[in-house]
C-alpha positions in Angstrom: -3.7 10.2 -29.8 -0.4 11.9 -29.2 1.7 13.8 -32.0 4.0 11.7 -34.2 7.5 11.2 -32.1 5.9 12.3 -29.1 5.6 9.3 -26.4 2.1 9.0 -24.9 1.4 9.9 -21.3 1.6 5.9 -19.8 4.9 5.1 -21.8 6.5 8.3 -20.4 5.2 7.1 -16.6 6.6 4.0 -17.6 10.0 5.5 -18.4 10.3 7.7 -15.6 9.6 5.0 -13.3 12.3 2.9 -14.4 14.6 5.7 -14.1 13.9 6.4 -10.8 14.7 3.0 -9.7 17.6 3.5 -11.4 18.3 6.5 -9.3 17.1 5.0 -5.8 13.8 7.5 -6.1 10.4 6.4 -4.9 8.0 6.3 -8.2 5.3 8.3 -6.9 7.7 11.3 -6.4 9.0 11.8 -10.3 6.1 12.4 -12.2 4.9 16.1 -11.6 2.7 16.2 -14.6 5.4 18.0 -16.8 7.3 16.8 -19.9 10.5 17.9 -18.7 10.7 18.0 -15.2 14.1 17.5 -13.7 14.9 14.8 -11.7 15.8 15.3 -8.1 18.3 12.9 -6.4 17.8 11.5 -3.5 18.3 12.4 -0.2 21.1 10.9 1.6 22.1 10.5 5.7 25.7 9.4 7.2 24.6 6.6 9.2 27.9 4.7 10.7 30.7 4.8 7.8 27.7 4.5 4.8 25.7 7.0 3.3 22.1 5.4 3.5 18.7 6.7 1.5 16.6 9.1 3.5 13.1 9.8 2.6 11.5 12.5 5.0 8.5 10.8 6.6 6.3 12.4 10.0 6.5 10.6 12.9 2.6 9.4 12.2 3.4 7.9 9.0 6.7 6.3 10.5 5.1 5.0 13.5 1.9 3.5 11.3 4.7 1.2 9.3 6.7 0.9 12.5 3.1 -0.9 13.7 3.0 -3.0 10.6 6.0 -4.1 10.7 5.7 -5.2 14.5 2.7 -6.9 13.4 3.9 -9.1 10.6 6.8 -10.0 12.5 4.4 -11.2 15.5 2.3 -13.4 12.8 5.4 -15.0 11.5 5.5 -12.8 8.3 9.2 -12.1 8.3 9.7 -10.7 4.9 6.1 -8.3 5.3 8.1 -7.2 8.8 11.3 -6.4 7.1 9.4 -4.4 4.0 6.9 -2.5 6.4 9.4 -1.3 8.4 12.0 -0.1 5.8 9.9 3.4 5.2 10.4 3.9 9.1 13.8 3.4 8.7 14.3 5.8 5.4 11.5 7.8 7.0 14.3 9.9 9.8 17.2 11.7 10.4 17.8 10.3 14.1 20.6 8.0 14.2 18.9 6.5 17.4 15.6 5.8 15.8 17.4 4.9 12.4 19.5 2.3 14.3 16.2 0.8 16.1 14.5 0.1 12.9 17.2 -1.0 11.1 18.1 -3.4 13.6 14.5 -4.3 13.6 14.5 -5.4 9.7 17.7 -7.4 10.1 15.7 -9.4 12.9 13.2 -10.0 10.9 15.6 -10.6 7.6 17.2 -13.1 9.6 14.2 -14.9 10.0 13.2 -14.8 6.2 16.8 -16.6 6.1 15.7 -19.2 8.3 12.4 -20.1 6.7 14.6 -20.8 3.5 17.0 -23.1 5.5 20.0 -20.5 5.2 22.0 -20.6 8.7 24.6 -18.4 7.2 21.9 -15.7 5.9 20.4 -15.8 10.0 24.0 -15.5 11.5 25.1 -12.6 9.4 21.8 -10.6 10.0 21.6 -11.3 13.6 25.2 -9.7 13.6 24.1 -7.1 12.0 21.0 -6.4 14.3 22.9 -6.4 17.5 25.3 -3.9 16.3 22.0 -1.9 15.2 20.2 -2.6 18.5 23.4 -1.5 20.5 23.0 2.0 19.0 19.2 1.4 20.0 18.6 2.0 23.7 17.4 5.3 24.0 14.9 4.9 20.6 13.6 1.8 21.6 12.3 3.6 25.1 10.7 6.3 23.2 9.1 3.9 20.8 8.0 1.5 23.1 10.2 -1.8 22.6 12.6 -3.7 24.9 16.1 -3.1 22.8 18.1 -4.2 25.3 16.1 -7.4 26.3 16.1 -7.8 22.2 19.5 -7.4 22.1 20.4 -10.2 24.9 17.9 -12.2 23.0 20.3 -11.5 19.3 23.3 -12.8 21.3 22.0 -15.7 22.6 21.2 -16.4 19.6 24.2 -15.7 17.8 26.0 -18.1 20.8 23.7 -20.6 20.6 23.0 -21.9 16.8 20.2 -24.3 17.7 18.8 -21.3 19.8 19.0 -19.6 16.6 16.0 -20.9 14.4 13.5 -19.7 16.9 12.8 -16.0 16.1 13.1 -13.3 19.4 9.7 -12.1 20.7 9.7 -8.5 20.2 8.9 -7.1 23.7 6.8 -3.9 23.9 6.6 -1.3 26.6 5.1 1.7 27.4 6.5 4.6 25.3 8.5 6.9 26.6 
């Protein structure tokens, strides 16, 4: 039993986890065992005109939730796509690869948008794919997807709003 006025170990996880959502830090990363430990804020990378959360990650781990991601998009599972791939994204410094997997998730956002029946929500995210994907060429070679054939399939869809509810295949190739 802890001292009087001293919070117990689980109610002090408990705390620090809220506070590092508050401060955009993954959970897992706060607790070092100490009672004071200071917090450490989180990484950031200039990607465009935003400052955007970067969470070092190896290529191995990045390319295992780039896989899951690829994989729940391919079974229809839009929202698993867009969550999987989100450490990928967070995961690098290169603005190439950062662009592929972010245009990535806002294909399959888009998508989580049209299951609910929101045309606006699959307009806006397409819009903001292709102007991910367009950064995307070179990364999508070296990770083995078709970025330009995605990105003709995005505009089509963005001319074309009946074209629209049917979600792009994801083309693979061999990578680079």
């Amino acid at each position: 039993m802890p001292a009087p006025g001293t919070p117990d170990r689980p109610a002090r996880r408990a705390v620090d986890r809220a506070r590092d959502r508050a401060a955009d830090r993954p959970a897992e990363a706060a607790d070092d065992g100490s009672a004071g430990h200071v917090p450490v804020p989180p990484a950031r990378i200039r990607q465009g005109d935003r400052d955007k959360a970067y969470r070092p990650l190896d290529r191995e781990t990045r390319r295992a939730a780039f896989e899951a991601g690829l994989a729940a998009y391919a079974r229809g599972d839009f929202f698993a796509a867009h969550e999987a791939l989100e450490p990928a994204w967070m995961g690098t410094a290169d603005l190439a690869e950062r662009a592929l997997h972010q245009g990535l998730i806002k294909v399959a956002a888009a998508y989580v948008h049209a299951v609910r029946g929101n045309p606006a929500g699959v307009a806006k995210n397409l819009a903001g794919a292709r102007r991910h994907l367009a950064l995307a060429t070179d990364a999508g070679v070296a990770w083995g997807i078709d970025a330009a054939g995605l990105l003709a399939d995005v505009d089509a869809r963005l001319a074309d709003p009946d074209l629209a509810t049917e979600p792009p295949t994801i083309r693979r190739t061999a990578p680079a």
